[in-house]
C-alpha positions, 0 to 999 in steps of 0.5 A: 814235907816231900824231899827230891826223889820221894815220887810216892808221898802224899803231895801237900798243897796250899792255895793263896787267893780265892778267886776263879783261878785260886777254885780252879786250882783247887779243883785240878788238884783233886783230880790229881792222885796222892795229892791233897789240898790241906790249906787257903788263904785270902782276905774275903771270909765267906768265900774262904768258908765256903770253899773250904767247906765246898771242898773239904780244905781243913785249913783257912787263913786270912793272911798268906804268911801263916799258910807258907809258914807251915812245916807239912806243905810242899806246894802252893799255888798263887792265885792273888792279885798281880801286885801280890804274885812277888810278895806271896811266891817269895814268902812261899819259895822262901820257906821252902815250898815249890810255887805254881804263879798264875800270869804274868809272873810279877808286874814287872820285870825287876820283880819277876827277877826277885822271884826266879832268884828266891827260886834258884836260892831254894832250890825250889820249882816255880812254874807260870801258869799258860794255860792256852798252852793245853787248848787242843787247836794249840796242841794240834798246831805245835805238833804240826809245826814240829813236823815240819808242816808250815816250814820256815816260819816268817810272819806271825799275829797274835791278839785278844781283843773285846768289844767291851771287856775292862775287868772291872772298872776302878778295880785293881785291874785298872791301876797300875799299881797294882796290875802292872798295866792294862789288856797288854799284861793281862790277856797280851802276855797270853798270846804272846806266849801262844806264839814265842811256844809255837815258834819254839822260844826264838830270841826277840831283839826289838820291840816298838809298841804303842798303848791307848786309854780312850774308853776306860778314863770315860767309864766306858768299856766295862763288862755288862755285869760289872757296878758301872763306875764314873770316868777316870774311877781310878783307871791310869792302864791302857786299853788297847796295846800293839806291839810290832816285835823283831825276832832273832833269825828275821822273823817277826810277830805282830801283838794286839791286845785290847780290853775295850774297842768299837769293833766286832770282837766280842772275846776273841784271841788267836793265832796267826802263823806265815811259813814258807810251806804252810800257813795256819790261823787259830781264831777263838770266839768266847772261848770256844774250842770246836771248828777254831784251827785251819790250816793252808797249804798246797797239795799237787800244786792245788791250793788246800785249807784243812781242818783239824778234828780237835778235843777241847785241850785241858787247860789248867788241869794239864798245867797242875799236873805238869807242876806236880810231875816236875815236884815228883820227879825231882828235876827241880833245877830245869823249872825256876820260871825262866819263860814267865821271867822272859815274858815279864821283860818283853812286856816290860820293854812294850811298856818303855816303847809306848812311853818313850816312843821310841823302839826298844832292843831287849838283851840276853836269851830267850831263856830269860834267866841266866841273868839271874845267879 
């Protein structure tokens, strides 16, 4: 196993879940040098089989238990189901392995604690996976804003929205459960990542938040290609979420996240951006990357809209590399999952105010983990 400071082993992974993000994974680490995925585990057989075959991963496992047991691996990486992320990344950190979590970090706050405090007893990194990070229209924008190009930043909208985009109606995505909720912790917690990363981590003092479950309970809202399912198939998650949030120093930021609407969304998030010299919208129609970023200014006095060349960004690749180069450098103790653990309470707290109608305050950092011994 590789021990802090030894930069030039072979760095031994596991990947728990089989799904598109557990190939996604897989495949950032094979492009990575002296990295090698050694093991899988997930319950469905023929796709264990194939990807190990797909992708030449020696070991297989039905159970997560027995991959994190083994003595030879130094990572894993937890691409399960949210209901599993807290079980799997605590087995994993406390057998000593560092942990890559897909989002969000746990279905709540209180088990986002459990896995940032197994961290910190193993001295083990734990990252969350925000891959939007990495896009290129992001990247382009947050090193604008650090150049000071939009000023003070005062006002901020960030949403993902679809028109018909319930990920499975009566699967685990649509029982609480299991999720953790609905599109606010599943694509939400994206965007609301994309603006706390482009605003430079402020503080949120309060939020007050409403949920909505119109279609889902009817059956209605799901992808054209999912088994359709009759009303109330075990669907108890919202499908639209907002959130008008308070941040520390006076600014503000307005959160909108909806699997199913009557709209013109198709499956389109972005990110919208007021500041005292500048303004900037990135708006992202299915995932596209070309033409998405425009920024507002003013020149000689002249009102100006410019437009950014922009590459693609590299997504989870970027992530994957992040989390090996924290593992080789040694640093271990400055990555323990504080941002995805902050994250985990502000969704929490919009889940209090919807269901309590009342407006919620949250306490402590953004740093998010110092609650944590």
């Amino acid at each position: 196993m590789l021990v802090e400071g030894q930069s030039s082993e072979r760095l031994r992974v596991g990947i728990v879940g089989l799904g598109w993000a557990g190939e996604t994974h897989l495949k950032s680490y094979q492009q990575l040098p002296n990295v090698q995925v050694v093991a899988l585990a997930g319950l469905e057989e023929d796709r264990l089989a194939s990807l190990g075959e797909t992708y030449d991963v020696p070991h297989r496992y039905p159970d997560y238990q027995e991959l994190v047991m083994r003595d030879d691996l130094d990572a894993v990486s937890v691409c399960t189901p949210n209901y599993l992320h807290a079980p799997a990344a605590i087995a994993a950190l406390d057998h000593g392995k560092h942990v890559l979590c897909e989002k969000p970090l746990a279905c709540s706050g209180a088990e986002a604690e459990e896995i940032v405090r197994a961290a910190l007893k193993a001295q083990r990194i734990l990252k969350v996976v925000f891959n939007h990070r990495h896009r290129g229209d992001v990247q382009v924008l947050k090193r604008y804003i650090e150049d000071e190009g939009l000023g003070r930043i005062y006002h901020a909208e960030v949403s993902w929205m679809r028109r018909s985009g319930i990920p499975g109606l009566g699967s685990w995505f649509t029982k609480k459960e299991m999720a953790g909720g609905g599109p606010l912790i599943d694509l939400g917690v994206h965007v609301l990542d994309l603006g706390l990363y482009l605003l430079d981590e402020p503080q949120v003092v309060t939020v007050s938040a409403a949920t909505y479950a119109e279609l889902g309970p009817r059956g209605r809202g799901g992808r054209q290609y999912d088994d359709k399912m009759g009303a109330g198939a075990g669907y108890d998650v919202e499908d639209l979420a907002t959130a008008f949030i308070r941040l520390a120093g006076g600014a503000t930021l307005l959160l909108e996240a909806g699997w199913a609407v009557y709209g013109s969304a198709g499956d389109d998030f972005g990110v919208t951006l007021y500041g005292a010299d500048g303004g900037a919208e990135i708006k992202v129609e299915n995932y596209s990357w070309e033409d998405t970023l425009r920024i507002y200014t003013d020149v000689a006095g002249v009102p100006v809209d410019m437009q950014p060349h922009l590459s693609r960004g590299e997504g989870h690749q970027a992530v994957v590399r992040e989390f090996v180069g924290a593992i080789r450098a040694g640093n271990w103790s400055a990555h323990v999952g504080r941002e995805g653990l902050y994250r985990a309470h502000i969704i929490d707290a919009c889940y209090t105010s919807a269901r309590e109608g009342r407006e919620v305050a949250l306490d402590g950092p953004a740093a998010g983990a110092e609650s944590c011994p």
